[in-house]
C-alpha positions as CSV (number, residue, x, y, z in Angstrom):
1,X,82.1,77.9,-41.6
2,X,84.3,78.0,-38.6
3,X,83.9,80.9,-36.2
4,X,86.3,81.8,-33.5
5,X,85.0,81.1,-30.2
6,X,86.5,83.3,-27.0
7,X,87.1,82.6,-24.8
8,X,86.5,78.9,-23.5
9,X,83.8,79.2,-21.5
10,X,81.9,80.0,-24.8
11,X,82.6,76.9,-25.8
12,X,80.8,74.6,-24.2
13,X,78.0,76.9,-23.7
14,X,77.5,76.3,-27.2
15,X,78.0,72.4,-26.9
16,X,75.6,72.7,-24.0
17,X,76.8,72.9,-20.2
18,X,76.3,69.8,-17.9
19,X,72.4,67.8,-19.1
20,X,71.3,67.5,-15.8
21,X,68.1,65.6,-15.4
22,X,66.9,67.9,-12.8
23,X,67.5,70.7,-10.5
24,X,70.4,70.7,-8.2
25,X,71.0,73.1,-5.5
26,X,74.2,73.1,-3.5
27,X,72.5,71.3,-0.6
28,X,71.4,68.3,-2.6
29,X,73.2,65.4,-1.7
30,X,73.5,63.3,-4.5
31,X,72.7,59.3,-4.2
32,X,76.0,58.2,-5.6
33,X,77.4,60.4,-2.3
34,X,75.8,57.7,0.0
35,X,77.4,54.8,-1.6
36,X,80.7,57.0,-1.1
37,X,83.4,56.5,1.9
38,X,84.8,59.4,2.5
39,X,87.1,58.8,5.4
40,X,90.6,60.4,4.0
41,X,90.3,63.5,1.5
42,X,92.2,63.2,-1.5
43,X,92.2,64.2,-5.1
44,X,91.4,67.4,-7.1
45,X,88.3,69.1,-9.0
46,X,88.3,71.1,-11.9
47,X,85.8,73.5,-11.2
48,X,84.1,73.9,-14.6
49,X,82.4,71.2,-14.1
50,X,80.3,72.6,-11.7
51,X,80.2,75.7,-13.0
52,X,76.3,76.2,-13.5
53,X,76.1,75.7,-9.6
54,X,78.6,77.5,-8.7
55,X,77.2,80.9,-10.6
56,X,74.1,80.6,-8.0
57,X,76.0,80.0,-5.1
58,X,80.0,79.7,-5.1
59,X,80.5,78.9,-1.0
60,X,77.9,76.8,-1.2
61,X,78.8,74.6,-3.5
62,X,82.5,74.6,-2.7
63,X,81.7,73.4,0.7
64,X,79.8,70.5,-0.9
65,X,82.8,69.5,-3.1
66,X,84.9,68.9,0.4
67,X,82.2,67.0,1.8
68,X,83.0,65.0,-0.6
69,X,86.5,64.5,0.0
70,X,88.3,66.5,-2.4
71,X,91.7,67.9,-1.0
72,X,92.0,70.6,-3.9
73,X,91.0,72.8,-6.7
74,X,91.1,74.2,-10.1
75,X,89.7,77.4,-10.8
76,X,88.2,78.5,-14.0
77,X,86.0,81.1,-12.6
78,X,88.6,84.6,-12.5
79,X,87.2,87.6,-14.0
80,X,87.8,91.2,-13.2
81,X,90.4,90.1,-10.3
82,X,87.8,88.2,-9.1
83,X,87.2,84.4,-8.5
84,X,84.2,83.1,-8.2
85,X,83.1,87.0,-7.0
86,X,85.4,86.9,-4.1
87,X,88.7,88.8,-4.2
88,X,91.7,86.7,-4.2
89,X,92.3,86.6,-0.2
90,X,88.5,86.1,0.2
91,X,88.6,83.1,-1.6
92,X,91.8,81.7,0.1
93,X,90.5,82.5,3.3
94,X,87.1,80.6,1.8
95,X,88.7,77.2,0.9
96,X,90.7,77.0,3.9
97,X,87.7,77.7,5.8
98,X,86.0,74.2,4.5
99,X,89.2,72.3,4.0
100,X,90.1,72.7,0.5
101,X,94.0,74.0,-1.4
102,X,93.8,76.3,-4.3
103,X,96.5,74.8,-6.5
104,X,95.6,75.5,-10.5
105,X,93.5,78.1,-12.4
106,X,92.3,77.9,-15.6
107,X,92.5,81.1,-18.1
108,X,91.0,81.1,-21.2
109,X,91.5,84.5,-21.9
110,X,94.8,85.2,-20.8
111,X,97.0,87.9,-22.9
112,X,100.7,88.5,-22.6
113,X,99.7,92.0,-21.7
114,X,97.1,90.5,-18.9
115,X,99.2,87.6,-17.5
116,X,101.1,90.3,-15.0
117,X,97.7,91.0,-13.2
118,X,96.3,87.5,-13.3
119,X,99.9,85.8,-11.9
120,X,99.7,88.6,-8.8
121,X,95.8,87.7,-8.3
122,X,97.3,84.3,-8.1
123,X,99.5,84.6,-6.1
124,X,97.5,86.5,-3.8
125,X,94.8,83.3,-3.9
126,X,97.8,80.6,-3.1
127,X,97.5,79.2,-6.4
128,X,100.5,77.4,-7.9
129,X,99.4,77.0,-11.5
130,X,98.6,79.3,-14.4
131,X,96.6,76.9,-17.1
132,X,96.5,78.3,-20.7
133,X,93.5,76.2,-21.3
134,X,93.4,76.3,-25.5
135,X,95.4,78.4,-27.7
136,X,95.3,81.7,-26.6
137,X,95.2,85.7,-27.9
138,X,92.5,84.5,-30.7
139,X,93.5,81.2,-31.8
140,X,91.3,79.1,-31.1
141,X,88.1,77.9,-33.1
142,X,85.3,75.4,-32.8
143,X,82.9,74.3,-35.6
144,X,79.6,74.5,-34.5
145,X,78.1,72.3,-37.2
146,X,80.9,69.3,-37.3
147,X,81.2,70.1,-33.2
148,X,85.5,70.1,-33.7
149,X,87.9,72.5,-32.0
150,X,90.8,73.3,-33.7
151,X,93.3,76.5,-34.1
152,X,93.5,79.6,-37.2
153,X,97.2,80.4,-36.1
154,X,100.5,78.2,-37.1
155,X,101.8,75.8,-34.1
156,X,105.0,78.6,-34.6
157,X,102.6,81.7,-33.2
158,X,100.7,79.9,-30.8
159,X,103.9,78.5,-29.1
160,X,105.6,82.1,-29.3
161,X,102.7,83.6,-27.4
162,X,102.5,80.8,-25.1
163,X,106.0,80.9,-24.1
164,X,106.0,84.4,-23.9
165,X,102.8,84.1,-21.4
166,X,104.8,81.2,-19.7
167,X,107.8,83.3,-19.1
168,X,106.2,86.3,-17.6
169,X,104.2,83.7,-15.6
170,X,107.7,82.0,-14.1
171,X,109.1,85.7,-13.9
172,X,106.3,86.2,-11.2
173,X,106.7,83.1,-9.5
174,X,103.7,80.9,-11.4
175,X,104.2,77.8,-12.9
176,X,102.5,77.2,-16.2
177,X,100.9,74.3,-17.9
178,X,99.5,74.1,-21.4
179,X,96.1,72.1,-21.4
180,X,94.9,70.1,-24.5
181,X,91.7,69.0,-26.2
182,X,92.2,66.4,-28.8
183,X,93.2,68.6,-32.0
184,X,96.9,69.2,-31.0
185,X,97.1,65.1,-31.0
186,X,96.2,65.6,-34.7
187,X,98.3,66.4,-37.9
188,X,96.7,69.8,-39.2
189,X,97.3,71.1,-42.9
190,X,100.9,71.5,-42.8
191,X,101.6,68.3,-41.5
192,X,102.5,69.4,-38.1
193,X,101.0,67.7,-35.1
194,X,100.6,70.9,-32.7
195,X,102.0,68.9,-29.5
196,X,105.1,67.4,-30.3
197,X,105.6,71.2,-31.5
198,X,104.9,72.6,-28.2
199,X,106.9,70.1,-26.4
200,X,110.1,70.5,-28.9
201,X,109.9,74.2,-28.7
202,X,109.5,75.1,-25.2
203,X,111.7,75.2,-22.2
204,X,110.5,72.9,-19.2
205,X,112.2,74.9,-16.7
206,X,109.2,77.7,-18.3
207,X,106.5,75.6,-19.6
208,X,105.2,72.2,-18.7
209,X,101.6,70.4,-20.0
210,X,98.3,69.7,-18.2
211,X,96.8,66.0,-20.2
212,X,93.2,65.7,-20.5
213,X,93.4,62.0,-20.3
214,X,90.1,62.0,-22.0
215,X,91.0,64.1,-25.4
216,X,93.4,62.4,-25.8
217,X,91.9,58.8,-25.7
218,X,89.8,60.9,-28.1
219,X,92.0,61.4,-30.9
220,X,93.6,58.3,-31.2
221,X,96.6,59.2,-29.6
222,X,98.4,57.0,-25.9
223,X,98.7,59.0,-23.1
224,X,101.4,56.7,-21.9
225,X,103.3,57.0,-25.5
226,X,103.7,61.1,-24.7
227,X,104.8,60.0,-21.2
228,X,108.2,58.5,-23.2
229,X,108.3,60.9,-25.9
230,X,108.4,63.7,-22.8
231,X,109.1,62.5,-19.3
232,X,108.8,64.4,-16.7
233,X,106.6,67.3,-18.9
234,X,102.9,66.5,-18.0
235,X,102.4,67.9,-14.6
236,X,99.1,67.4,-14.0
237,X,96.3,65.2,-15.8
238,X,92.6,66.0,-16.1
239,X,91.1,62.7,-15.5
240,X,88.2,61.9,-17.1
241,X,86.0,58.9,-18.3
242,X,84.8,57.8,-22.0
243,X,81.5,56.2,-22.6
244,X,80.8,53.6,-25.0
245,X,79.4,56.4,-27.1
246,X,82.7,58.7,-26.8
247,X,81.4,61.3,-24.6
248,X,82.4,62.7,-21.1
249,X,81.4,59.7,-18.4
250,X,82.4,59.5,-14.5
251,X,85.7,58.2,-13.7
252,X,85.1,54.3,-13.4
253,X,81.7,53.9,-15.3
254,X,84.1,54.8,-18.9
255,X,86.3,52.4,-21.2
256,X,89.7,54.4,-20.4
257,X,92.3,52.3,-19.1
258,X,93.3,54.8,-16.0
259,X,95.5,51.9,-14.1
260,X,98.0,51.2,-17.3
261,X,98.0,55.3,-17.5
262,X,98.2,55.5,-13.9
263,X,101.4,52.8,-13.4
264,X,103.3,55.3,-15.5
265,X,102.5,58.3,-13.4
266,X,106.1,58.8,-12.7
267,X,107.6,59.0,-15.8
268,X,104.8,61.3,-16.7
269,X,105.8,63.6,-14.4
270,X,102.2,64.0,-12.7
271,X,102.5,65.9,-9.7
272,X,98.9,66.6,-9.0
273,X,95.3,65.5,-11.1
274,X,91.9,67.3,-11.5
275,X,88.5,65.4,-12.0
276,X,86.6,67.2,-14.3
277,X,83.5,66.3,-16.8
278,X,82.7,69.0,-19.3
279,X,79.2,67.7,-19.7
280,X,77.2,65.3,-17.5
281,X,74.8,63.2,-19.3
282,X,73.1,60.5,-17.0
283,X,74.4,62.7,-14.0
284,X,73.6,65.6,-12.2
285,X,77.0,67.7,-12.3
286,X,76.9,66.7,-8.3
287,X,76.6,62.8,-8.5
288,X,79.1,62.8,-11.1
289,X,81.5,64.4,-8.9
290,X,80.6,62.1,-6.7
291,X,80.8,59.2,-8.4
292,X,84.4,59.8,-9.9
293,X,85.5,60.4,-6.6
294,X,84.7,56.7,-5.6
295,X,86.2,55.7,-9.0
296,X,89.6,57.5,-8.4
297,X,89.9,55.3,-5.3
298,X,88.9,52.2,-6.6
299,X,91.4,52.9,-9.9
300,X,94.1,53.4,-6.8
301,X,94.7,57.4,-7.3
302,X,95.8,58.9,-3.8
């Protein structure tokens, strides 16, 4: 039986949050970060993938993410006008204090009647970027039992409220980005594969896509193939690793091909990327941060 799931966070506390092997505090310093030069910060971090650390201790934690030379972030922490429990100029004033840019926020449960609020508190924070993260206002589902995401709404809802999220979002000076998992890279009932939907019935000056590189290695689909069916379209990329056994790995110790998807990064459109890892398995959430940081450089991201 499929149960809706809402909002995302849910998710992957049902899948299980990041198996750390043991405890980590902001001021460990993982052993992957000594093997790590980091003379010149670059690069971005998702933040839910350090999102169990960050409930204990936000500053903390975001402070170790600069040391290790990330130049900016992605929220996915807002709640009650709130991120992270600091008020939208406290946490500007917070990560230009240790060195780091807000630039995209993830919001999972983001309404049309909501998105006024939530693009002011952005705005507020100096972020550039609303992210509808999955199908929003009820759609989206996960199976606990076959562990697969999906949506219960046609491709023709979902895109009508996330346009009319996206517009409201432009109309407040916010740039919007649809993120995927692997189901919208996958024919449902009807035949329709959700994200050549999306992309033939939006408007790019409105809406534009965030690519999880890794889901959609995942189902099957070439990231490089959506860069010619779309050009221009995929903003930002979530960049992310696949072990041998198809789950989340650090960037670099994973089978995905990043320099082929890379060497197409202008036709993609990709203005900024995010490292993220929804679950950690041979990693603290730390060292894996860590660790993909080292990879994006030796991959030859900037």
């Amino acid at each position: 039986m499929i149960k809706q799931i809402f909002p995302l966070f849910l998710l992957f506390f049902t899948l299980a949050a990041c198996n750390d092997s043991k405890p980590e505090t902001a001021a460990e310093a993982p052993a992957a970060e000594q093997e790590l030069d980091v003379t010149t910060d670059f690069g971005g971090l998702a933040l839910y993938t350090l999102r169990d650390t960050l409930a204990g201790d936000p500053k903390g934690v975001l402070k170790k993410v600069a040391d290790l030379g990330y130049k900016y972030i992605e929220a996915a922490g807002y709640k009650e006008g709130k991120f992270y429990g600091m008020t939208p100029t406290e946490f500007k004033n917070y990560l230009a204090e240790v060195g780091l840019t807000p630039i995209s926020s993830h919001h999972s449960d983001i309404t049309i009647e909501t998105t006024d609020q939530v693009v002011a508190d952005l705005k507020e924070a100096g972020f550039q970027y609303l992210v509808i993260p999955i199908p929003p206002m009820g759609a989206f589902t996960y199976d606990a039992e076959t562990k697969t995401l999906g949506m219960n709404q046609s491709a023709e809802m979902v895109m009508k409220n996330v346009n009319a999220i996206a517009q409201k979002c432009a109309d407040g000076g916010i740039q919007c980005l649809y993120h995927n998992h692997d189901f919208e890279f996958m024919a449902g009932e009807d035949g329709i594969v959700p994200i050549d939907y999306f992309i033939e019935n939006s408007d790019p000056e409105i809406l534009n896509f965030q690519m999880d590189l890794y889901w959609v290695t995942k189902a099957g689909a070439d990231p490089v193939a959506y860069f010619d069916k779309a050009p221009g379209r995929f903003k930002a990329w979530h960049v992310k690793d696949m072990d041998d056994q198809g789950r989340f790995a650090p960037v670099g110790e994973g089978n995905i091909d990043f320099k082929r998807i890379l060497a197409a990064r202008e036709k993609s459109g990709m203005e900024f990327y995010l490292v993220e890892q929804d679950m950690c398995f041979n990693h603290t959430a730390l060292e894996a941060i860590a660790i993909s940081h080292k990879g994006l450089r030796e991959i030859g991201f900037e």
